[in-house]
N, CA and C atoms as a LAMMPS dump frame, in Angstrom:
ITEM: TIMESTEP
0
ITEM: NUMBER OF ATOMS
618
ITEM: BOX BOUNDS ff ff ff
-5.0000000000000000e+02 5.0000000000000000e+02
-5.0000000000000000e+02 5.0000000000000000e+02
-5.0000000000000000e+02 5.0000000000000000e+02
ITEM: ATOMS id mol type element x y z
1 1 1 N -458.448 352.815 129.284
2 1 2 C -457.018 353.101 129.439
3 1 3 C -456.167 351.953 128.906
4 2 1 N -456.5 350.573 129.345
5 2 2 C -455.772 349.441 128.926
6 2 3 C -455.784 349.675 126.807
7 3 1 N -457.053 349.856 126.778
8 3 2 C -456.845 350.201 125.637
9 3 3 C -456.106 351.267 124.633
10 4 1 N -456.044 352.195 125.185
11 4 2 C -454.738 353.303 124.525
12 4 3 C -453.675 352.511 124.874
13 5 1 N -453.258 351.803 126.181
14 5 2 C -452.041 351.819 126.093
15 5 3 C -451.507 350.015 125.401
16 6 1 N -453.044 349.494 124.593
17 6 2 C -452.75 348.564 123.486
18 6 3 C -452.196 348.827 122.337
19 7 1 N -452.954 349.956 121.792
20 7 2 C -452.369 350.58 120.637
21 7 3 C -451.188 351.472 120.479
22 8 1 N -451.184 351.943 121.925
23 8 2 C -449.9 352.702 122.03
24 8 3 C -448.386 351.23 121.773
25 9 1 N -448.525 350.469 122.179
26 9 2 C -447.843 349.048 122.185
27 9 3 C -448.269 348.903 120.815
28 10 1 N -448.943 348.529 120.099
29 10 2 C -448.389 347.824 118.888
30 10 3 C -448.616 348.898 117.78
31 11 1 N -448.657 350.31 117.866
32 11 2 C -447.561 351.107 116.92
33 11 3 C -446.165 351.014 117.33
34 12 1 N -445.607 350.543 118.432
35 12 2 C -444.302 350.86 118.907
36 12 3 C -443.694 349.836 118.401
37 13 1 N -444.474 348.447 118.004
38 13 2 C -444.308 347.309 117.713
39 13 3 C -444.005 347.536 116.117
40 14 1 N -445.099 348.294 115.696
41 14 2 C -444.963 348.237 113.943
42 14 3 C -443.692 349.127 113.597
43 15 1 N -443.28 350.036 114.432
44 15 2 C -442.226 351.029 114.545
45 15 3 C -441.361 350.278 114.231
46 16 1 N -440.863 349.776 115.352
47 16 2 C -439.82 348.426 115.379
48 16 3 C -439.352 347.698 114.175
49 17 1 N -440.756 347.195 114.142
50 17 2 C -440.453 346.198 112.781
51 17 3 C -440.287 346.863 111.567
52 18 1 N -440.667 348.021 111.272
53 18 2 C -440.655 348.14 110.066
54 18 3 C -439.046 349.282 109.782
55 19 1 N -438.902 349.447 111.147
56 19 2 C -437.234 350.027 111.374
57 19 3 C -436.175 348.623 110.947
58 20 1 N -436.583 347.698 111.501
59 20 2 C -435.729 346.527 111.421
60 20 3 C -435.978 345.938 109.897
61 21 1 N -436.767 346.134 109.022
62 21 2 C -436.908 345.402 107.72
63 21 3 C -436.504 346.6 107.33
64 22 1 N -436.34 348.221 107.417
65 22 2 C -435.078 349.168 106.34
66 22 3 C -433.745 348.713 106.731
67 23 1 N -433.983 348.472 108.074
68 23 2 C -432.408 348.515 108.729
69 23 3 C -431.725 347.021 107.731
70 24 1 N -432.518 346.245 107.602
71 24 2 C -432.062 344.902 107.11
72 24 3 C -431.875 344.966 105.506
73 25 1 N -432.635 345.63 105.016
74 25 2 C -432.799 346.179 103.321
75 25 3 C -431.52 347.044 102.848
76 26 1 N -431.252 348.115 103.746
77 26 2 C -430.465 348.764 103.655
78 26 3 C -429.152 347.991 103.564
79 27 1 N -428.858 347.141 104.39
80 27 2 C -427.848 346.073 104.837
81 27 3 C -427.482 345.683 103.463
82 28 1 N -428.969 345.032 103.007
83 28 2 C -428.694 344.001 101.824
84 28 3 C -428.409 344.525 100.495
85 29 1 N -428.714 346.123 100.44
86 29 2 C -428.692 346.944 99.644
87 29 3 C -426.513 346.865 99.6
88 30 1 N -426.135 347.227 100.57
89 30 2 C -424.875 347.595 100.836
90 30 3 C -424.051 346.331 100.57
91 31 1 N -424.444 345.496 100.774
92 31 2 C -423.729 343.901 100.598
93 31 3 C -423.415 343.442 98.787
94 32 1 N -425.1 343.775 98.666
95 32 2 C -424.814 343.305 96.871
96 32 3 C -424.119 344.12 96.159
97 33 1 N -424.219 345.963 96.842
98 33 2 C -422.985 346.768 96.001
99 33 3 C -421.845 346.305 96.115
100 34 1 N -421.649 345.82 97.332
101 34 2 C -420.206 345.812 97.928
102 34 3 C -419.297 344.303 97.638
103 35 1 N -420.414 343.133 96.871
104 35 2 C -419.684 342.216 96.249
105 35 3 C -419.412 341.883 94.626
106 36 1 N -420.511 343.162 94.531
107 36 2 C -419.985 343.546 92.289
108 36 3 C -418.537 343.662 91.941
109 37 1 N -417.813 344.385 92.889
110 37 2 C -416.354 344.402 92.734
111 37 3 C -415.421 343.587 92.989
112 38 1 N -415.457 342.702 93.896
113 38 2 C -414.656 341.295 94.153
114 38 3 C -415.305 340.342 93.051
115 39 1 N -416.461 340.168 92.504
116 39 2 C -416.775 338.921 91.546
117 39 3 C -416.394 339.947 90.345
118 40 1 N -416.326 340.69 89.658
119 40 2 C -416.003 341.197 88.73
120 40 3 C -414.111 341.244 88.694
121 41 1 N -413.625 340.918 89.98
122 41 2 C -412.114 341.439 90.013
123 41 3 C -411.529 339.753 89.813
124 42 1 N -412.842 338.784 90.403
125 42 2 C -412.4 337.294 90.372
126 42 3 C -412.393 336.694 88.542
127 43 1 N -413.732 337.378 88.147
128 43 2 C -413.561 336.823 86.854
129 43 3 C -412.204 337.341 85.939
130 44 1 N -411.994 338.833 86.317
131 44 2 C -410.729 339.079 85.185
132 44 3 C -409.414 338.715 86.026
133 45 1 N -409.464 338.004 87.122
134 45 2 C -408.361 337.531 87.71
135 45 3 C -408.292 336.214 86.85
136 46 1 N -409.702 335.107 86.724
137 46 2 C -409.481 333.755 85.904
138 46 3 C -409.622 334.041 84.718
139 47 1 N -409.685 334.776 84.079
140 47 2 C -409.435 334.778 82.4
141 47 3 C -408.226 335.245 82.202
142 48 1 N -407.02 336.389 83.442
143 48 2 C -406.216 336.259 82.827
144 48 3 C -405.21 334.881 83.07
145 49 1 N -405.584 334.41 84.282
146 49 2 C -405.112 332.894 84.731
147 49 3 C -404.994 332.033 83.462
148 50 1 N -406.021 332.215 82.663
149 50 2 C -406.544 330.898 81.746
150 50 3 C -405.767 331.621 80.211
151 51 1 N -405.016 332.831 80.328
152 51 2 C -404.721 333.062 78.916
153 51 3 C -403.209 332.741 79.281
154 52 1 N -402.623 333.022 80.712
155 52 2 C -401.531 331.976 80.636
156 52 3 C -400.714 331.152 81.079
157 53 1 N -402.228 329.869 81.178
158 53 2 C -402.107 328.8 81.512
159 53 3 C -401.817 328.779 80.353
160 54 1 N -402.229 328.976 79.39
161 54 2 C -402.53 328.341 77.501
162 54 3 C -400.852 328.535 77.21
163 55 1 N -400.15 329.647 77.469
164 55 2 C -399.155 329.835 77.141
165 55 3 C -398.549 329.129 77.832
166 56 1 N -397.918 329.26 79.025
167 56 2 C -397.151 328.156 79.6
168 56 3 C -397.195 326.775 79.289
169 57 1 N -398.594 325.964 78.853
170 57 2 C -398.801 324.457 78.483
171 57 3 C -398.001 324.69 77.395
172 58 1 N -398.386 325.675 76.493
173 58 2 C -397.636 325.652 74.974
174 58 3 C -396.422 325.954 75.27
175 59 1 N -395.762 326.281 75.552
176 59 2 C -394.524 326.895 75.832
177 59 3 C -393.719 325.848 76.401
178 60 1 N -394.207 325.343 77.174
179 60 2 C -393.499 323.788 78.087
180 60 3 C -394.087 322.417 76.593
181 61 1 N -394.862 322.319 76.043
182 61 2 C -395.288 321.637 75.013
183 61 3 C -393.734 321.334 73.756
184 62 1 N -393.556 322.667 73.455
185 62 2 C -392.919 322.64 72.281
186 62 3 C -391.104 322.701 73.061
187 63 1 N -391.13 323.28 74.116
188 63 2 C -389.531 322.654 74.745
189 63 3 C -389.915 321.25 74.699
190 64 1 N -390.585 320.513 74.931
191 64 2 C -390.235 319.286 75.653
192 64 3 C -390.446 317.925 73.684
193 65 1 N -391.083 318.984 72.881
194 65 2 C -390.908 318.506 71.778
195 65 3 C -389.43 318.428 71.043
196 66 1 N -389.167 319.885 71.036
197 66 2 C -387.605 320.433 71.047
198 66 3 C -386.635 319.681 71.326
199 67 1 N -386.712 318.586 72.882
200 67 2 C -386.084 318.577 73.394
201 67 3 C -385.979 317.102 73.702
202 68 1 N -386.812 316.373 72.689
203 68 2 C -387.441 314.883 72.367
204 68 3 C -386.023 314.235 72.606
205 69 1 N -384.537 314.452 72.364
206 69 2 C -383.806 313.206 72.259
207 69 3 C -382.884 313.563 73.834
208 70 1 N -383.396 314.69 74.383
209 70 2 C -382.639 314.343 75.759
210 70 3 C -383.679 314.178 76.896
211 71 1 N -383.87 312.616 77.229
212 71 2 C -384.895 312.64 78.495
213 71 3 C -385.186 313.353 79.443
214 72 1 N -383.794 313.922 79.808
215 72 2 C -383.791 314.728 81.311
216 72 3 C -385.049 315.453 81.581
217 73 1 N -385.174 316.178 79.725
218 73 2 C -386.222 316.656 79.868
219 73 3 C -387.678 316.791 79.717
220 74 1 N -387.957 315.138 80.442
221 74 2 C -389.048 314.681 80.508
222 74 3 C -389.984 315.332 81.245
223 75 1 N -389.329 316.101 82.028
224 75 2 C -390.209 316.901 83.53
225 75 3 C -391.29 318.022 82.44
226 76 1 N -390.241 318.69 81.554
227 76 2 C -391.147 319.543 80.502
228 76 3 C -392.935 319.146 80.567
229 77 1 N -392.969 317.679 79.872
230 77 2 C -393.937 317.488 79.443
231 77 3 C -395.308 317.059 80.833
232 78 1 N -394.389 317.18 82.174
233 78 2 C -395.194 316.903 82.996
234 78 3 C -395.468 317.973 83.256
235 79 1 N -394.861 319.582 83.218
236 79 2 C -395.101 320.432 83.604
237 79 3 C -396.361 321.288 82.698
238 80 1 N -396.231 320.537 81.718
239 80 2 C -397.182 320.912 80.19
240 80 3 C -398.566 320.389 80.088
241 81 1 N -398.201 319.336 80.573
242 81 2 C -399.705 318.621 81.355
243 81 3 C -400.303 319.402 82.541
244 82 1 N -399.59 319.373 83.72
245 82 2 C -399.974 320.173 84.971
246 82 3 C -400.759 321.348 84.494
247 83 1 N -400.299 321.812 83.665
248 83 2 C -400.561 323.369 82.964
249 83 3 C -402.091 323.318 82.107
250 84 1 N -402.183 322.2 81.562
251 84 2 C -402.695 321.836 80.092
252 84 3 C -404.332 321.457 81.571
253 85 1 N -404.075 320.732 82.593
254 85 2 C -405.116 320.124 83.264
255 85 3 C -405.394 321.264 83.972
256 86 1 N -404.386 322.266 84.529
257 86 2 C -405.336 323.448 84.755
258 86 3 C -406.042 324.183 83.748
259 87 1 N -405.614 324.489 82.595
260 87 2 C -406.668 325.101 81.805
261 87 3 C -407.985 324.331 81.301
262 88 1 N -407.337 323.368 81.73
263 88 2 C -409.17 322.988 81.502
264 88 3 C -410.037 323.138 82.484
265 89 1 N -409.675 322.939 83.926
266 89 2 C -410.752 323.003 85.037
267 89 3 C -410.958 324.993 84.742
268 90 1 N -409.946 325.827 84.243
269 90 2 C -410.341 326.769 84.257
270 90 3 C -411.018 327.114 83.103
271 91 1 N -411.267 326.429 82.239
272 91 2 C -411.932 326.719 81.216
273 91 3 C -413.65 326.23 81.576
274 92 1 N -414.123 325.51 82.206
275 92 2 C -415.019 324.761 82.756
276 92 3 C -415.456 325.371 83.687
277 93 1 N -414.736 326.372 84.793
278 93 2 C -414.986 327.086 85.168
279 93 3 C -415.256 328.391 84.688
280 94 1 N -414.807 328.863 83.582
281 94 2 C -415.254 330.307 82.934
282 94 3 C -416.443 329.634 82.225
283 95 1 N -416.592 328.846 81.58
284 95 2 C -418.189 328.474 80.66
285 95 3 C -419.089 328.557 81.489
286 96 1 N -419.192 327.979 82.954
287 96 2 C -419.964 327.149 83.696
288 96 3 C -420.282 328.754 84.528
289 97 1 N -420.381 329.632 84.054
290 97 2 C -421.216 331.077 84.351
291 97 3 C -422.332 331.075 85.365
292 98 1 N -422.036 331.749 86.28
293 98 2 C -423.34 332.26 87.05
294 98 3 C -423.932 333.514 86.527
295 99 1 N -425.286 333.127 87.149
296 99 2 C -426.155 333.749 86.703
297 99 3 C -425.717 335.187 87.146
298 100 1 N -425.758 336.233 87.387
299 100 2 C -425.156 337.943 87.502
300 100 3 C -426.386 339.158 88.236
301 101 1 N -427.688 338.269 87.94
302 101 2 C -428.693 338.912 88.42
303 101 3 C -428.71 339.236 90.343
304 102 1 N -428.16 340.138 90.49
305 102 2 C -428.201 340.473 92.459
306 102 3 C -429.984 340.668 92.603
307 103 1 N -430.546 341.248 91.704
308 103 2 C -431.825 340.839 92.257
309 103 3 C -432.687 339.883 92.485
310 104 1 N -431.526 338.609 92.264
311 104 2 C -431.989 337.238 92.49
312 104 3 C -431.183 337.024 93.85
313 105 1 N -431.332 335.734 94.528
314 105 2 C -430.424 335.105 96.075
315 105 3 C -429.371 335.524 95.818
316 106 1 N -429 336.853 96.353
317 106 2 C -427.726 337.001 96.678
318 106 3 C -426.607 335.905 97.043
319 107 1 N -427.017 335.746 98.217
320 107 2 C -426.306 334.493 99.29
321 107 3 C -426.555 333.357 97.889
322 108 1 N -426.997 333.101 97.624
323 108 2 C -426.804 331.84 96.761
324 108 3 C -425.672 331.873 95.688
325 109 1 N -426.044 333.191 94.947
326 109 2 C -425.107 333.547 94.033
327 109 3 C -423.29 333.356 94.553
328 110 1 N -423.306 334.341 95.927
329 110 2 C -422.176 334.725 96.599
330 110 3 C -421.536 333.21 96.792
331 111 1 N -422.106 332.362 97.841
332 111 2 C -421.749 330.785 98.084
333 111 3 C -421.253 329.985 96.491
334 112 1 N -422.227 330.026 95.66
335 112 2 C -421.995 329.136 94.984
336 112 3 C -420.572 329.32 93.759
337 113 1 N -420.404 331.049 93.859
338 113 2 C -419.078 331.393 93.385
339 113 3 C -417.757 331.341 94.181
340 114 1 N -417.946 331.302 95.309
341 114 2 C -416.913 330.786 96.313
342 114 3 C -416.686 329.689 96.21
343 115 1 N -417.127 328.967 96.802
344 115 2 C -417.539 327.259 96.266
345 115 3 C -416.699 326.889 95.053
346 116 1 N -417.154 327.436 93.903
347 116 2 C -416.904 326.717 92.944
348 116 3 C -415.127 327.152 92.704
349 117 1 N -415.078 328.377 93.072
350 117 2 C -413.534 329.177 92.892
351 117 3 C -412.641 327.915 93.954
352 118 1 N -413.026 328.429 94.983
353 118 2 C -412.076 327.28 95.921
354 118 3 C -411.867 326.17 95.77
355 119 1 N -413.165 325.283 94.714
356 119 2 C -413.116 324.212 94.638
357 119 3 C -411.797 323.651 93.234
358 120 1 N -411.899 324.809 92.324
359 120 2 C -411.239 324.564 90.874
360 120 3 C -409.653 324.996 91.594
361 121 1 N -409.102 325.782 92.87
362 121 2 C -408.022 326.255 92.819
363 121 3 C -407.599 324.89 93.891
364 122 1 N -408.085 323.731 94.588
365 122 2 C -407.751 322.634 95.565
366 122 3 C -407.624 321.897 94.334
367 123 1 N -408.235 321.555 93.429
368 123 2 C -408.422 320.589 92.619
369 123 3 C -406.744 321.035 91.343
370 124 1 N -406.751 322.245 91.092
371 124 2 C -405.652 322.459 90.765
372 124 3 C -404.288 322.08 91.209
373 125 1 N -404.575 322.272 92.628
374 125 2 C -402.919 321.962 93.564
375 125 3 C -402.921 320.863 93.511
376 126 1 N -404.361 319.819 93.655
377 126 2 C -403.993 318.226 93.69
378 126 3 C -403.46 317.79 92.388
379 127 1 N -403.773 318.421 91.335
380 127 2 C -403.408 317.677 89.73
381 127 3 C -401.868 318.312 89.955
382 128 1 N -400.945 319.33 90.717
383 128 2 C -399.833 319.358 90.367
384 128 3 C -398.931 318.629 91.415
385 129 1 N -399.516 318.316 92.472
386 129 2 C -399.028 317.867 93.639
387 129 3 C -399.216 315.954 92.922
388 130 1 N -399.841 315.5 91.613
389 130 2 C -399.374 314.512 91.801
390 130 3 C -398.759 314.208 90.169
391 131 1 N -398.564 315.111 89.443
392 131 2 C -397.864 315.174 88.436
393 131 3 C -396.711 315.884 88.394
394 132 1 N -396.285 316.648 88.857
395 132 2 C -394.875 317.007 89.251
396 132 3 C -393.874 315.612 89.736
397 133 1 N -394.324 315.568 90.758
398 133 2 C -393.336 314.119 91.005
399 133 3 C -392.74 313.384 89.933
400 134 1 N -394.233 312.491 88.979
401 134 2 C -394.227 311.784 88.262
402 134 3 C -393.268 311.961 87.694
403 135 1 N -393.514 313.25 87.001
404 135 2 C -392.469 313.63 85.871
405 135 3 C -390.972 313.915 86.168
406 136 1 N -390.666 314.045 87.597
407 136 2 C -389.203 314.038 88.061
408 136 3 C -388.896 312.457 87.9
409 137 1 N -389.5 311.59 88.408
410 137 2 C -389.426 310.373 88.558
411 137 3 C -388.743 309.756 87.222
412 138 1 N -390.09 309.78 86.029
413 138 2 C -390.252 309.384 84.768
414 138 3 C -388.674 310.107 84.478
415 139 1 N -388.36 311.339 84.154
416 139 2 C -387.199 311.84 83.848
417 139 3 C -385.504 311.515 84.175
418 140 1 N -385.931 310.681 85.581
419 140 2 C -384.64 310.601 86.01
420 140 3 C -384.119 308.854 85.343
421 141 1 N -385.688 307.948 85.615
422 141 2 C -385.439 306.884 84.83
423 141 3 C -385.21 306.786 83.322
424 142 1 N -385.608 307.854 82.508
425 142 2 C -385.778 307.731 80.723
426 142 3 C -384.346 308.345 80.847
427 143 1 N -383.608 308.943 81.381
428 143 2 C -382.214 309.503 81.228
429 143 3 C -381.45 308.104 81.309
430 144 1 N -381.663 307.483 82.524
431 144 2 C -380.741 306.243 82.692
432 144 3 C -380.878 305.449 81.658
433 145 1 N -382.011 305.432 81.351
434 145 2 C -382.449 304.284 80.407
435 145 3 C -381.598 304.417 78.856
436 146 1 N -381.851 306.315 78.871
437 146 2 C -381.517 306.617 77.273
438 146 3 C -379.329 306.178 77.52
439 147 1 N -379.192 306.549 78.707
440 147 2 C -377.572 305.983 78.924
441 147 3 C -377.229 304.43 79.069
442 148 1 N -377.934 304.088 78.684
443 148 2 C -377.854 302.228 78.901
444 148 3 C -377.977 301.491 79.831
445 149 1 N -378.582 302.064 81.079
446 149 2 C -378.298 301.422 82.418
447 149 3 C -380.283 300.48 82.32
448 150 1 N -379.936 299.641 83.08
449 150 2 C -381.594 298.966 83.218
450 150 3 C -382.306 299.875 84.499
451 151 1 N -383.085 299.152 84.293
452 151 2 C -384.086 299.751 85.589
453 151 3 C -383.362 299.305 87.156
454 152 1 N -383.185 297.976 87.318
455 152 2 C -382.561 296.993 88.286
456 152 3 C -381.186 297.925 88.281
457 153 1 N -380.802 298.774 87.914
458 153 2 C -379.337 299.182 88.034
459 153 3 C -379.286 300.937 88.674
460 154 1 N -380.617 301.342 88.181
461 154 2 C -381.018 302.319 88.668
462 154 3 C -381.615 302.634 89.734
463 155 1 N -382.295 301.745 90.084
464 155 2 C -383.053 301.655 91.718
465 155 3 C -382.209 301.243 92.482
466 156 1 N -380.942 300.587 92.273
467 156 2 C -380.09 300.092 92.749
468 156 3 C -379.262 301.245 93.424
469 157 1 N -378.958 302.411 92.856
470 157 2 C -377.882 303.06 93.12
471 157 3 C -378.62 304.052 93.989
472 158 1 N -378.13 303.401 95.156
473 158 2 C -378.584 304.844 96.257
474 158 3 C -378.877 305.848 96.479
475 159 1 N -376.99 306.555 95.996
476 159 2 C -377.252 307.835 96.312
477 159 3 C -378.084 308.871 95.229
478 160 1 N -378.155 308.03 94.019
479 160 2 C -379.043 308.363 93.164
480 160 3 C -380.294 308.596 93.36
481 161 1 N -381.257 307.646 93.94
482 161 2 C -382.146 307.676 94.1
483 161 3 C -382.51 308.487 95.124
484 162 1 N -381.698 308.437 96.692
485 162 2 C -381.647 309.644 97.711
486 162 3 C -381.756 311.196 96.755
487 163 1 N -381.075 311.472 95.984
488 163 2 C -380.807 312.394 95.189
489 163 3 C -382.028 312.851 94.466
490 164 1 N -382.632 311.753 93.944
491 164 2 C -383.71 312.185 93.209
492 164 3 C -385.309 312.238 94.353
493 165 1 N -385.019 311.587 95.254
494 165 2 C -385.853 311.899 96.384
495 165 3 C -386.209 313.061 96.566
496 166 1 N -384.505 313.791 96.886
497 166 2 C -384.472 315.28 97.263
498 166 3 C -385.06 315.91 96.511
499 167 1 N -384.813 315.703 95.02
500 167 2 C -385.075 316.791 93.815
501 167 3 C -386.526 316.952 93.71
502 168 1 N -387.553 315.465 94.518
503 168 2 C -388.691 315.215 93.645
504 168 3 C -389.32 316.352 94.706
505 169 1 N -389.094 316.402 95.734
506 169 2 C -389.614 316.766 97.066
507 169 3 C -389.402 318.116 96.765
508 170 1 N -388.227 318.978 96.702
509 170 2 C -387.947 320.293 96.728
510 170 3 C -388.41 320.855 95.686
511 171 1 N -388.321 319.956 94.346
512 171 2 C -389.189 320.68 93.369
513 171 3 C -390.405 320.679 93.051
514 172 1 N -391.037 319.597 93.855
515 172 2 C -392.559 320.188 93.539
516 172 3 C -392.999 320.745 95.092
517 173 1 N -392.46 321.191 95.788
518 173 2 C -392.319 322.027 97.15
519 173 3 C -392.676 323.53 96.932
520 174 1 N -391.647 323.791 96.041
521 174 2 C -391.282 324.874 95.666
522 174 3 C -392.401 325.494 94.525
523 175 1 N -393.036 324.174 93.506
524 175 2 C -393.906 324.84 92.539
525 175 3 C -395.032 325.004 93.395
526 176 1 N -395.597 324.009 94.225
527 176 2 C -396.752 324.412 94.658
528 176 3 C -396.477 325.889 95.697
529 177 1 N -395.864 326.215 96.522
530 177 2 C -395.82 326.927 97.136
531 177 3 C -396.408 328.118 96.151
532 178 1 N -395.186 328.349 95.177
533 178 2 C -395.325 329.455 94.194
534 178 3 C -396.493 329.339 93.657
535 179 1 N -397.632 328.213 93.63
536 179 2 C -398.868 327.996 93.185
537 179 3 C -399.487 329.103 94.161
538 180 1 N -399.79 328.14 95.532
539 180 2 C -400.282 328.807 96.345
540 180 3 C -400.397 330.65 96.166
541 181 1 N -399.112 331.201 96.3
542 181 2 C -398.75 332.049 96.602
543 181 3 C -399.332 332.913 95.483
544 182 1 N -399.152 332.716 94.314
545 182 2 C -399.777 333.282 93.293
546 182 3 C -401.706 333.486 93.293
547 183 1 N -401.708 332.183 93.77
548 183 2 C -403.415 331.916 93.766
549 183 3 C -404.066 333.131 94.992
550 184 1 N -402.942 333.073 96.032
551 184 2 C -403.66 334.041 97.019
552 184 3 C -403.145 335.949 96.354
553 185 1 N -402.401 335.75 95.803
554 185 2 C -402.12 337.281 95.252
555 185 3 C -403.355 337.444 94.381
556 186 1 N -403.619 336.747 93.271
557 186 2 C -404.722 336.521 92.15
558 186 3 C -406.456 336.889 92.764
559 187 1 N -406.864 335.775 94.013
560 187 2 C -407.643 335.693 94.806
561 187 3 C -408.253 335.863 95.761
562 188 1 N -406.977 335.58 96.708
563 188 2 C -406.906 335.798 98.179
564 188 3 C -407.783 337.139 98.877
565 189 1 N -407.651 338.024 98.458
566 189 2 C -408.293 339.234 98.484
567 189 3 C -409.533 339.225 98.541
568 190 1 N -410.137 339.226 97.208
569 190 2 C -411.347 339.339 96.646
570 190 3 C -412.396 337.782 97.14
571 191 1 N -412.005 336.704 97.487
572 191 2 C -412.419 335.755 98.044
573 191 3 C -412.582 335.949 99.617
574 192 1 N -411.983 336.589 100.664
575 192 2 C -412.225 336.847 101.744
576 192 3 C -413.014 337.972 101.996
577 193 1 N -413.183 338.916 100.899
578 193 2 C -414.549 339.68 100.664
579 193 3 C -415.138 339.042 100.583
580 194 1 N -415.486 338.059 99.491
581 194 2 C -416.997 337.425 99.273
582 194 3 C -417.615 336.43 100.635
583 195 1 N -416.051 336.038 101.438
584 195 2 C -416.576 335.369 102.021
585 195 3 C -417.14 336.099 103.389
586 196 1 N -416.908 336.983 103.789
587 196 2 C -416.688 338.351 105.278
588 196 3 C -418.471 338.97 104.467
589 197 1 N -418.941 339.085 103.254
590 197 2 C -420.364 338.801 103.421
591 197 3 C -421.051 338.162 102.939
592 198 1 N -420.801 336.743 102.837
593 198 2 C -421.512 335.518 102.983
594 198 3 C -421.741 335.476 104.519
595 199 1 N -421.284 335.238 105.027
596 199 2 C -421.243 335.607 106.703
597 199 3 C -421.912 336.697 107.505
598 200 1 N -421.839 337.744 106.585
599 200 2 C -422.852 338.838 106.845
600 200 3 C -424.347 338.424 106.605
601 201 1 N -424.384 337.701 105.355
602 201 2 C -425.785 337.595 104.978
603 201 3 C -426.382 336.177 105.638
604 202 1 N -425.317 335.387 106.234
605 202 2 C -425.721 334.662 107.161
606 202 3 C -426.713 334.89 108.502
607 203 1 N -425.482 336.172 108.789
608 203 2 C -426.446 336.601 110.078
609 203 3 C -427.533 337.223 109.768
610 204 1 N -427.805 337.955 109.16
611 204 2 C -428.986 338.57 108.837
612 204 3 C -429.757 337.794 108.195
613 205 1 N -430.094 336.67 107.766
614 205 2 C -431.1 335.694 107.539
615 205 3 C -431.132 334.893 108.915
616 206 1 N -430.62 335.128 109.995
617 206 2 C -430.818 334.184 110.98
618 206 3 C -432.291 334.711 111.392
């Protein structure tokens, strides 16, 4: 008797398990369909990012060439840079290709395109969060300068400088925000998919 009711126990056992490795297959089956469309929606989100970044650098490039004998508009060429240093991390990021195969580590694939996305769009806000300023800065001094005043005459004047405080602050306030804001319209979406099952495939490798 002990013996039927051994085998009766470990078919119930193999039952189990082999319910729990479809149940888990099935899972993983549903996960890799279900992240082809957010990495496919991320890449034509950064290529169209990167066709105009190209334009805006150029576009801010040739004003600020244009525009060579009035300093003011020195900010141009910082904004042309800002522009010019994102297309490159996004260009570095479109070469620098993952592999596409889901019948390879999912979870690896999934992480390491998150990862790298989040990492190129922080690294973006820091290159404008410290070149924006600059170029308000640089602009407000090459104006004084191009009007005859010295440097010592310009740091000097208060409400000037209060003034350009304000300007440096509100205007690169305002670009990053609109950074942000764009990056999560572009991203935001399709990145909290990838990440809602990275997390999935977390638990189910536990």
């Amino acid at each position: 008797m002990s013996n039927e009711l051994q085998l009766a126990w470990d078919e119930l056992q193999t039952e189990l398990q082999t319910d729990t490795i479809i149940n888990k297959e099935e899972i993983m089956a549903a996960i890799k369909s279900e992240s082809k469309n957010p990495l496919q929606k991320l890449r034509y989100a950064t290529k169209i990012r990167l066709y105009w970044t190209i334009f805006f650098a150029v576009f801010c490039f040739l004003g600020a060439v244009l525009s060579f004998n009035y300093p003011r508009a020195i900010f141009l060429w910082g904004i042309g840079f800002a522009y010019y240093f994102g297309g490159v991390i996004l260009v570095r990021h479109h070469l620098n290709k993952l592999d596409d195969n889901f019948d390879h580590n999912i979870k690896s694939l999934l992480e390491n395109y998150y990862n790298r996305l989040t990492k190129m769009l922080s690294i973006e806000e820091l290159v404008g969060t410290f070149i924006l300023p600059v170029s308000v800065v640089l602009g407000y001094c090459l104006s004084g300068v191009y009007d005859g005043e010295t440097f010592t005459q310009i740091f000097s004047d208060a409400k000037g400088i209060a003034l350009l405080m304000g300007v440096m602050v509100v205007f690169t306030a305002i670009a990053l925000w609109g950074t942000k804001r764009l990056n999560y319209k572009a991203y935001g979406k399709y990145l909290e998919q990838l990440k809602t099952n990275i997390d999935l495939l977390n638990t189910i490798n536990k």
